[in-house]
KOLBA-153780 format. One record per residue: residue in one letter; z, x, y of N, C-alpha, C in turn. Coordinates in steps of 0.02 Angstrom, whole numbers, padded with zeros to 5 digits, always signed. Atoms other than C-alpha are relative to their C-alpha. Example, Ala and Ser with C-alpha at 12.3 -4.5 7.8 and 13.67 -1.06 7.14 Angstrom:
// residues 2
A+00000+00045-00059+00390+00615-00225+00000+00045+00060 S-00003-00042-00059+00357+00684-00053+00037-00039+00055 
END
This chain:
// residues 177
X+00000+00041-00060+00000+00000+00000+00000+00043+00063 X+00033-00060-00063+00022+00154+00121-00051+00015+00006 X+00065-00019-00016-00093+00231+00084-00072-00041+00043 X+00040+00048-00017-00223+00084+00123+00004-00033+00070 X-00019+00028-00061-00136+00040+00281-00031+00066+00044 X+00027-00082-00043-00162+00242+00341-00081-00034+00000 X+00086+00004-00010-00353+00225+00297-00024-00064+00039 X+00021+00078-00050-00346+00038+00401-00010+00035+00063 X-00037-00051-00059-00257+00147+00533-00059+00039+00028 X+00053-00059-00057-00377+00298+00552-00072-00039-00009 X+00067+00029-00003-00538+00173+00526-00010-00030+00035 X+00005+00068-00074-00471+00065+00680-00004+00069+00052 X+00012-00061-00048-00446+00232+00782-00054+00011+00007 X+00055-00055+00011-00610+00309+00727-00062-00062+00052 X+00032+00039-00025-00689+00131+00790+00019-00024+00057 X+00004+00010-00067-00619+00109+00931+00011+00061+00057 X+00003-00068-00047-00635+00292+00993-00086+00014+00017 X+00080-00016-00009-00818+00276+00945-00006-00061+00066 X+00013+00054-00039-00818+00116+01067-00003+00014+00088 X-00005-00012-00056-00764+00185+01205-00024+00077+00032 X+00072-00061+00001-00911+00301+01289+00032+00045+00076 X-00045-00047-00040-00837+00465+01360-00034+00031+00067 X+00020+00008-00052-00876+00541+01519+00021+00057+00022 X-00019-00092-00010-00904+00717+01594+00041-00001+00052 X-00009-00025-00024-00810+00680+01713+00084+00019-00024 X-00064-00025+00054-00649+00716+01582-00019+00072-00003 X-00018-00063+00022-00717+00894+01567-00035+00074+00054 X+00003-00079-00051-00684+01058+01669+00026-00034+00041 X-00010+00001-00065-00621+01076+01831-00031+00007+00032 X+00053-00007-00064-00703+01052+01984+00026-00006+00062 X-00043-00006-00078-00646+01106+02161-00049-00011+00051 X+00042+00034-00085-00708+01029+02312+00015+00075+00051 X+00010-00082-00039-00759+01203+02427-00007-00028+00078 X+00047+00025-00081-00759+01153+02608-00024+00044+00056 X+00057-00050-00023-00883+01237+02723-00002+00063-00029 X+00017-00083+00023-00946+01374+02604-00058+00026+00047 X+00028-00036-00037-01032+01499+02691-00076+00007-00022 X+00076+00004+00023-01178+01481+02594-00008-00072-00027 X+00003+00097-00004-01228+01305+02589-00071-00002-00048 X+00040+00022+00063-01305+01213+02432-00049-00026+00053 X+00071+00050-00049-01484+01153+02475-00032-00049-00051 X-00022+00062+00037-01459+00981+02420-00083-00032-00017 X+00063+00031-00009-01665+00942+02430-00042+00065-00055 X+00004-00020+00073-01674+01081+02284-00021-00026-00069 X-00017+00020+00058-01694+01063+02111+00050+00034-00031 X-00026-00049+00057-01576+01127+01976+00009-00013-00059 X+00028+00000+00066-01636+01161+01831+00036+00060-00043 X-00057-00017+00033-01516+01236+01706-00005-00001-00081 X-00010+00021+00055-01503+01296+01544+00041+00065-00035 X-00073-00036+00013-01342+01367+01456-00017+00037-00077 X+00004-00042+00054-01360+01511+01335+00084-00011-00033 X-00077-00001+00025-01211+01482+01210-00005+00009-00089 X+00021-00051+00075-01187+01598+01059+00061-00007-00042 X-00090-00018+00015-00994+01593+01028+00037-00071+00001 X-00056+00058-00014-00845+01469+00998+00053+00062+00009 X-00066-00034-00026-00675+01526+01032+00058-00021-00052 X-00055+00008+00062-00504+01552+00929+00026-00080-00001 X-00040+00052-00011-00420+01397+00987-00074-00074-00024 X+00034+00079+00056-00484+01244+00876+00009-00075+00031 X-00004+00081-00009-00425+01109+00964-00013+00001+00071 X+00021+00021-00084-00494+01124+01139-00084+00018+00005 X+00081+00034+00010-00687+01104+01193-00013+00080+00019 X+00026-00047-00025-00787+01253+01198-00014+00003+00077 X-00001-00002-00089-00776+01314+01390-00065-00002+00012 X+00088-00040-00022-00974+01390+01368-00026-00101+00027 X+00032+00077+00001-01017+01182+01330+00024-00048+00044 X-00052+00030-00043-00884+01113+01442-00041+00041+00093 X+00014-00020-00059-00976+01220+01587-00060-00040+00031 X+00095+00052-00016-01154+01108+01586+00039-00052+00022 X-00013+00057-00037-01037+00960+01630+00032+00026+00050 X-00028-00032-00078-00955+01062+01774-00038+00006+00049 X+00062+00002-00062-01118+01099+01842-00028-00053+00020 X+00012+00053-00004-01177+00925+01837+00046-00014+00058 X-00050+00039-00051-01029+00870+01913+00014+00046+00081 X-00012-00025-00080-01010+00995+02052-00060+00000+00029 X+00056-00018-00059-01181+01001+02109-00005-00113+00039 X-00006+00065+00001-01174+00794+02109+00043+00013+00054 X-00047+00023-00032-01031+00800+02212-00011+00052+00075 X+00043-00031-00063-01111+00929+02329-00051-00020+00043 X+00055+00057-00030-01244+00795+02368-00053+00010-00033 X+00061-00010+00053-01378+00853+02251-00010-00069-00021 X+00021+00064+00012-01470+00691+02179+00006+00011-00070 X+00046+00001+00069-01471+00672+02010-00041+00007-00053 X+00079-00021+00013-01647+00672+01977-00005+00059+00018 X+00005-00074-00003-01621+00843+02031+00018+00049-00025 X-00035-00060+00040-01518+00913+01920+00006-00021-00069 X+00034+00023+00055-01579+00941+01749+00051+00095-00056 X-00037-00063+00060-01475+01062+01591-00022-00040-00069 X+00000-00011+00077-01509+01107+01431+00065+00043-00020 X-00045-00079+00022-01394+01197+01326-00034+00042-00061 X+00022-00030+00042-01444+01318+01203+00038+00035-00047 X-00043-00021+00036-01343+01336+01052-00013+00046-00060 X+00013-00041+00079-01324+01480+00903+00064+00031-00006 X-00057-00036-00014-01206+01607+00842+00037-00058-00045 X-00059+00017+00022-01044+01545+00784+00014-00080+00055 X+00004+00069-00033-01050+01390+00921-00018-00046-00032 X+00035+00044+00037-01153+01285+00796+00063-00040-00021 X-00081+00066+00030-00963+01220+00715+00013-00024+00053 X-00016+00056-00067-00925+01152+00894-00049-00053+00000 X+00038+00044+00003-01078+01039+00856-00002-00050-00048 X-00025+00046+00051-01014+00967+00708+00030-00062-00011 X-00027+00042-00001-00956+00800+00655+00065+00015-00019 X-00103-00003+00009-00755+00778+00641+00009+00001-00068 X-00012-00040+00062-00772+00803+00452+00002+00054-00025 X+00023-00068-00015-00865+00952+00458+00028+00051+00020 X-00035-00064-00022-00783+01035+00559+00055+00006-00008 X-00063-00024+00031-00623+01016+00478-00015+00056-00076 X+00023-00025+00036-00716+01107+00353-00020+00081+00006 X+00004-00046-00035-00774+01255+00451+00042+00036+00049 X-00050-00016-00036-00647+01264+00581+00083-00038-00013 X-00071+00054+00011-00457+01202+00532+00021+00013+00063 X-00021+00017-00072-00377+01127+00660+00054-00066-00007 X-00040+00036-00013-00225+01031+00665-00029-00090-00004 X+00050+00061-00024-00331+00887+00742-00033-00024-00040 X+00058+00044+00056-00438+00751+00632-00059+00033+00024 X+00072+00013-00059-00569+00756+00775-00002+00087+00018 X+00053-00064-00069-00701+00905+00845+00022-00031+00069 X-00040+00009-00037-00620+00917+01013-00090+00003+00050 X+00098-00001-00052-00830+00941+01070-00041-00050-00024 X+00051+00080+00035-00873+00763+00976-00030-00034+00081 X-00005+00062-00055-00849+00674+01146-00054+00044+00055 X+00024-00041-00039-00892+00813+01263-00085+00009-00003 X+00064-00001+00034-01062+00806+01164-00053-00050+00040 X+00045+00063-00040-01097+00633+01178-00008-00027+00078 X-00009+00013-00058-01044+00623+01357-00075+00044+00045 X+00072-00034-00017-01180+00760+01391-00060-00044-00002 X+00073+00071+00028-01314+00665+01300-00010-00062+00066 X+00011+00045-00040-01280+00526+01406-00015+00006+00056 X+00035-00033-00051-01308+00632+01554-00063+00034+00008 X+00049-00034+00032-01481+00680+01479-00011+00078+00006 X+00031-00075+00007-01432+00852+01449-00017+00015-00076 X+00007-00033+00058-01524+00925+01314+00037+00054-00045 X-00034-00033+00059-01443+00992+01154-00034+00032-00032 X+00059-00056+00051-01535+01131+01074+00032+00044-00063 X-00027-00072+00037-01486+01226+00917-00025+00042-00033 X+00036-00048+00028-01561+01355+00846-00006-00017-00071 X+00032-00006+00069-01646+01339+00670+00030+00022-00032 X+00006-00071+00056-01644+01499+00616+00084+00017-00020 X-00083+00015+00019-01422+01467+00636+00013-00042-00046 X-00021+00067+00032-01426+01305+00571-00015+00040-00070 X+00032-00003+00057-01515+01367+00417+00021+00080-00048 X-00017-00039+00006-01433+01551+00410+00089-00026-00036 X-00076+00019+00005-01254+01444+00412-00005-00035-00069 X+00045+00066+00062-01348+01306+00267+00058-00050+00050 X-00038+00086-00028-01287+01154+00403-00059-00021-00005 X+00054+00039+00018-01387+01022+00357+00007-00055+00066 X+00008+00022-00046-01441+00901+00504+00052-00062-00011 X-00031+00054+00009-01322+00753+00436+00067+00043+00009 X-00083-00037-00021-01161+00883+00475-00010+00013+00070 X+00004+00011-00086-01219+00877+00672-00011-00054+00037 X-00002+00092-00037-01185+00746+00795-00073+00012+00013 X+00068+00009-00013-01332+00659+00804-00044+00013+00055 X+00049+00000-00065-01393+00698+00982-00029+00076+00017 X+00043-00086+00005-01427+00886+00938-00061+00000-00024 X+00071+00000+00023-01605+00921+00922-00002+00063-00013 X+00004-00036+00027-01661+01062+00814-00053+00052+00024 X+00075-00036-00015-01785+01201+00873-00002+00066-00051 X+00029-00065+00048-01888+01341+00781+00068+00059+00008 X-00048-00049-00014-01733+01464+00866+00018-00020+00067 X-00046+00012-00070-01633+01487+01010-00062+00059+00062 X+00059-00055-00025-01767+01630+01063-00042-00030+00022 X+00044+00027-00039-01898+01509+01082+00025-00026+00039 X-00016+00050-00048-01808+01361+01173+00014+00032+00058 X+00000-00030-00073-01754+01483+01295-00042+00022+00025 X+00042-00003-00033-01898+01551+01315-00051-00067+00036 X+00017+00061+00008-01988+01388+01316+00033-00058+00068 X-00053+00016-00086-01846+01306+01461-00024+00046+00049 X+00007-00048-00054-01875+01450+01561-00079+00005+00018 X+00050+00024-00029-02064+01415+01564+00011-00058+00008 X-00016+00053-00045-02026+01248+01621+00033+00010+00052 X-00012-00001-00079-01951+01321+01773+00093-00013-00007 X-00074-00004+00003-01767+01309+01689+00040+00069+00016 X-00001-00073-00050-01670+01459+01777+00073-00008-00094 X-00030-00017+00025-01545+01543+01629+00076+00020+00018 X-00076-00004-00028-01353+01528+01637+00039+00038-00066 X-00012-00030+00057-01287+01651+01511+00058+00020-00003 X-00059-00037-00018-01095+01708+01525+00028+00039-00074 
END
C-alpha cells in the first residue's frame, strides 16, 4: 500500500511539474548597469551561439555554461534590444551531453541526491525562447546516448565542429568561456 501511494505521489509531482512551463527568467543573475559607458546599440542584432563542452562537479544545480544563453537573452531584453533581435544557439559536447538528459538518465550518469536533471526545466524554458539546442553526434554516439535518453527539444548534428562552424556562417558571433 506504500509503496503504491509513493509511485501516486511522484506521478502527481512529475505531472504537475511537467504542467507548469518554466521560464528563463528563474535562471542566472542579471544586474541592471546604469549608464554604462559603452552603450548597447539596441537597433543591433545579436546573434549568439554558446560553445559548451563541460558539466561541472555539483549535480544538482544547472550547468552555468547553459544557464548563460538565458542570461543573455534576458539582459540584452531588458537593455531594450527587441526580441526579434536576439537569436542563441547553444552548442553542446564533451561531458555536457548528461546535463541534456531526461531525469532518469541522468540519475544514471550523474548521481545526484535529486530525482530530477536540475537542466530539465532550464532546457525547456530555452526552447521556448527559440534557442536552439545542438549536440554533437559524434558525443552522442562516442557516449552510446540514444536520442530517447535526451529531452526532446535537442536536435542532433553531424558534430559540434560543424554546427559551429555552420552558426558562425549564418552570421552567429561565438561565445566560448
Amino acid at each position: 500500500m506504500r509503496l503504491s501511494t509513493s509511485i501516486l505521489i511522484c506521478l502527481f509531482a512529475l505531472q504537475t511539474q511537467s504542467q507548469v512551463l518554466p521560464s528563463i527568467e528563474s535562471f542566472g543573475p542579471v544586474f541592471k548597469i546604469k549608464n554604462p559607458d559603452y552603450k548597447t546599440d539596441t537597433s543591433q542584432s545579436f546573434k549568439a551561439v554558446f560553445d559548451v563542452g563541460r558539466a561541472f562537479d555539483d549535480t544538482e544545480k544547472t550547468n552555468k555554461l547553459l544557464e548563460s544563453a538565458a542570461r543573455f537573452i534576458r539582459l540584452h531584453r531588458e537593455a531594450g534590444v527587441p526580441i526579434n533581435k536576439i537569436q542563441v544557439a547553444l552548442v553542446i559536447h564533451g561531458s555536457a551531453i548528461f546535463d541534456l538528459l531526461n531525469h532518469v538518465d541522468y540519475q544514471s550518469y550523474r548521481i545526484s541526491k535529486d530525482p530530477f536533471n536540475p537542466n530539465y526545466e532550464l532546457i525547456t524554458a530555452l526552447a521556448q525562447e527559440g534557442v536552439e539546442i545542438i549536440l554533437c553526434g559524434q558525443t552522442a554516439s562516442f557516449r552510446e546516448i540514444a536520442v530517447t535518453q535526451l529531452h526532446p527539444d535537442v536536435r542532433i548534428a553531424l558534430s559540434a565542429m560543424t554546427a559551429l562552424v555552420q552558426l558562425q556562417n549564418e552570421g552567429y558571433r561565438l561565445i566560448n568561456f
